[in-house]
C-alpha positions as CSV (number, residue, x, y, z in Angstrom):
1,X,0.0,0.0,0.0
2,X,1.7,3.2,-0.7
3,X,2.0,6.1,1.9
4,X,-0.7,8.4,0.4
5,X,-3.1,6.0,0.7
6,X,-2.7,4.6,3.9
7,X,-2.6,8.1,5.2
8,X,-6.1,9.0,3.4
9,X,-7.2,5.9,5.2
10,X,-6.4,6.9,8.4
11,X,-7.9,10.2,8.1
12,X,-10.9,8.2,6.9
13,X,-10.9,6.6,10.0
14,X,-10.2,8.7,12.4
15,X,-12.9,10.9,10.9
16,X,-15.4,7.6,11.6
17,X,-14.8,7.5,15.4
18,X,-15.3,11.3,15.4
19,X,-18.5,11.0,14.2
20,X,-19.7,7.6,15.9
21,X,-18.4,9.2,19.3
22,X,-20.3,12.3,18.5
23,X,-23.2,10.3,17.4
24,X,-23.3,8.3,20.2
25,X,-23.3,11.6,22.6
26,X,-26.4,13.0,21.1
27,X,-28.1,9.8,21.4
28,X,-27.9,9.3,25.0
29,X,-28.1,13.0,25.7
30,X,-31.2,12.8,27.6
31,X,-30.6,9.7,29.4
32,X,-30.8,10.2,33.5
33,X,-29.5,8.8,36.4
34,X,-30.4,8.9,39.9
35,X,-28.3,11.9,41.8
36,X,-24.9,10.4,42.9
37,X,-25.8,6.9,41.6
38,X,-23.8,6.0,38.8
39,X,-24.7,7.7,35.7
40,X,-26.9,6.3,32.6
41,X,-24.3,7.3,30.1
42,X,-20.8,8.6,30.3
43,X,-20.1,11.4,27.6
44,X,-17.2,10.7,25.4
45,X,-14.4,12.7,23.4
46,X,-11.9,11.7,20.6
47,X,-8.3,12.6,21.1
48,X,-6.3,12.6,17.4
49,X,-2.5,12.1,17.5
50,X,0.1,12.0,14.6
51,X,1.6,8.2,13.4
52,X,4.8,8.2,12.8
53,X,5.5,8.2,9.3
54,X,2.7,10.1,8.0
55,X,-1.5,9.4,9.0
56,X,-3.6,9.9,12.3
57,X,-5.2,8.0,14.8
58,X,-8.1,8.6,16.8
59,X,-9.2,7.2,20.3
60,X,-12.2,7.8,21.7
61,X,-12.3,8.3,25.7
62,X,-14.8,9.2,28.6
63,X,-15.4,12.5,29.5
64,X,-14.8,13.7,32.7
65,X,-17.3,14.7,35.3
66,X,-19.5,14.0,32.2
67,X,-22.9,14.7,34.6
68,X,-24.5,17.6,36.1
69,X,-27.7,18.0,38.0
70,X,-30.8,18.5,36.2
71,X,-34.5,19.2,37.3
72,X,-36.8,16.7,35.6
73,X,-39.8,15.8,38.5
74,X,-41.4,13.2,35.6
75,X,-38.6,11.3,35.6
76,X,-38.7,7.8,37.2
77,X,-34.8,8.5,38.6
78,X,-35.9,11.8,40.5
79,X,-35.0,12.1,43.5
80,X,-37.8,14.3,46.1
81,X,-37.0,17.2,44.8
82,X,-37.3,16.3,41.0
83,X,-33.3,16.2,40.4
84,X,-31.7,13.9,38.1
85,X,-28.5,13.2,37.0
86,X,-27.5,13.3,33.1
87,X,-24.8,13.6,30.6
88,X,-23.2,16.9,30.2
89,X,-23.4,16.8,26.9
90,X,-23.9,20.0,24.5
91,X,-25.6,19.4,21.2
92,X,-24.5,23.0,19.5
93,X,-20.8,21.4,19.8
94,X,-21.8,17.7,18.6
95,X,-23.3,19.6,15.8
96,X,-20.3,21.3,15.1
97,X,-18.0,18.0,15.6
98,X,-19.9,15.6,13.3
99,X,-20.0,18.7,10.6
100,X,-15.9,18.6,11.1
101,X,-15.5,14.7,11.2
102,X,-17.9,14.6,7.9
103,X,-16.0,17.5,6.2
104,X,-12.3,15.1,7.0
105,X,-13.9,12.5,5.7
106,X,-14.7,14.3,2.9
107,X,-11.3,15.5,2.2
108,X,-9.3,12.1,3.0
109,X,-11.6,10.5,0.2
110,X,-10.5,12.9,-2.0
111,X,-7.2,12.3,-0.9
112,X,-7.9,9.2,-1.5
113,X,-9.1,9.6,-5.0
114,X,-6.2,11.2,-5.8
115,X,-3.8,8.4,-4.7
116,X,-5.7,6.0,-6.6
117,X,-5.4,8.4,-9.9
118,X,-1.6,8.6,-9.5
119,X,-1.6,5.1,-9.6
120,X,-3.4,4.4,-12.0
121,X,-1.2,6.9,-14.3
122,X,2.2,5.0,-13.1
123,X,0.2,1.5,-13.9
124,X,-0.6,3.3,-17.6
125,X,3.1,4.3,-17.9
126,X,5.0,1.0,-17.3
127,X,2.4,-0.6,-19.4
């Protein structure tokens, strides 16, 4: 595999967890917990670091406090004075992070793209 593409591919997939962690986040953002139990859902980031040689990685890890307080009296995890625990999570910036993971994706396929087409041209040359 030659460099370019295995660094478009890890762009690709960095760009992946990204969005699944983000994903994930707004999907459990109204989950609640009971106040000091332990919570329904723990809010998680992606940290992206350089590989040597060229190419990222991405991990994705919890968030932390990742819970604050909320008042929700309907919910079955309210304590008596309507207080629930739930993910600190805010949707403006999950917005804005699966709008940046799709936008790397975007570019590291067309990275990509362009790998494959100077291939293709060295294939045509030797033939």
């Amino acid at each position: 595999m030659m460099p370019s593409t295995a660094i478009s591919l890890s762009g690709m997939n960095a760009a992946t967890v990204k969005l699944n962690a983000s994903a994930s986040n707004l999907a459990n953002a109204s989950d609640t917990s009971r106040v000091g139990g332990p919570p329904a859902y723990s809010p998680v980031s992606v940290q992206n670091s350089a590989t040597p040689g060229g190419g990222v990685t991405a991990v994705a890890t919890t968030m932390a406090p990742g819970q604050m307080v909320a008042f929700d009296p309907t919910s079955v995890m309210a304590n008596a004075s309507g207080l629930v625990d739930t993910p600190e999570i805010d949707p403006v910036n999950e917005i804005s992070n699966q709008l940046a993971a799709s936008n790397a994706f975007a570019f590291s396929l067309e990275a990509l793209q362009a790998a494959d087409e100077e291939q293709q041209t060295l294939l045509d040359i030797k033939t």
